[in-house]
C-alpha positions in Angstrom: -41.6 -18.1 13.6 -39.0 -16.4 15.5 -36.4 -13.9 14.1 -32.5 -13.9 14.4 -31.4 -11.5 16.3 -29.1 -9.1 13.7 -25.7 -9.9 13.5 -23.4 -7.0 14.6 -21.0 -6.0 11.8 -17.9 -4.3 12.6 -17.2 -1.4 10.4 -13.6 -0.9 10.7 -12.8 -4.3 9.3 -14.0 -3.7 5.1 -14.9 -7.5 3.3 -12.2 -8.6 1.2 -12.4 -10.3 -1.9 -11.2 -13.9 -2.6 -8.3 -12.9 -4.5 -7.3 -10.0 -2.0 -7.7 -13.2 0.7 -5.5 -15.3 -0.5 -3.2 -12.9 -1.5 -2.9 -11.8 2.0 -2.6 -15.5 3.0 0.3 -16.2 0.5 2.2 -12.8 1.8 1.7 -13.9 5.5 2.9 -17.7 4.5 5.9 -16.5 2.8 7.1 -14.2 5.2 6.5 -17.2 7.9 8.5 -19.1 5.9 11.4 -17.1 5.8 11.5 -16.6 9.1 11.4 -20.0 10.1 14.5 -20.8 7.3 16.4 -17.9 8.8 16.0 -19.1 12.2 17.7 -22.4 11.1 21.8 -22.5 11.6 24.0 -21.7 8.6 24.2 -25.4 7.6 20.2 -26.2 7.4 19.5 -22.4 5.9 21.7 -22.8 2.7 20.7 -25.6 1.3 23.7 -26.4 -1.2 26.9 -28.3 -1.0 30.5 -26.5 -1.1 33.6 -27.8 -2.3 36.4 -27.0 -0.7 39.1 -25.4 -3.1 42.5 -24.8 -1.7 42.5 -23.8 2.3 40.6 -21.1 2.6 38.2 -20.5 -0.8 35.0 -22.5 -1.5 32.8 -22.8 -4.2 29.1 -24.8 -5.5 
């Protein structure tokens, strides 16, 4: 029987745990998110409807 060869580990890069993982996965998701939604005009990004009141004020 032939051996594998050993696999080279990298020492700089420490093994996370699952929960650090996905913790790091939900921090890197949510900061794509916002850029992507703060890329988006003014109109898109807020999300919510205005009423106009008077000429110049507005409201929810």
């Amino acid at each position: 029987m032939k051996k594998s060869p050993p696999v080279a580990k990298c020492p700089k890069t420490p093994k996370l745990s699952v929960s650090e993982a996905l913790r790091l996965e939900s921090d890197r998701a949510l900061v794509e998110l916002i850029r992507y939604r703060l890329s988006l005009p003014p109109e898109k990004r807020l999300n919510v409807l205005r009423r106009k009141i008077g000429l110049r004020a507005t409201c929810l």
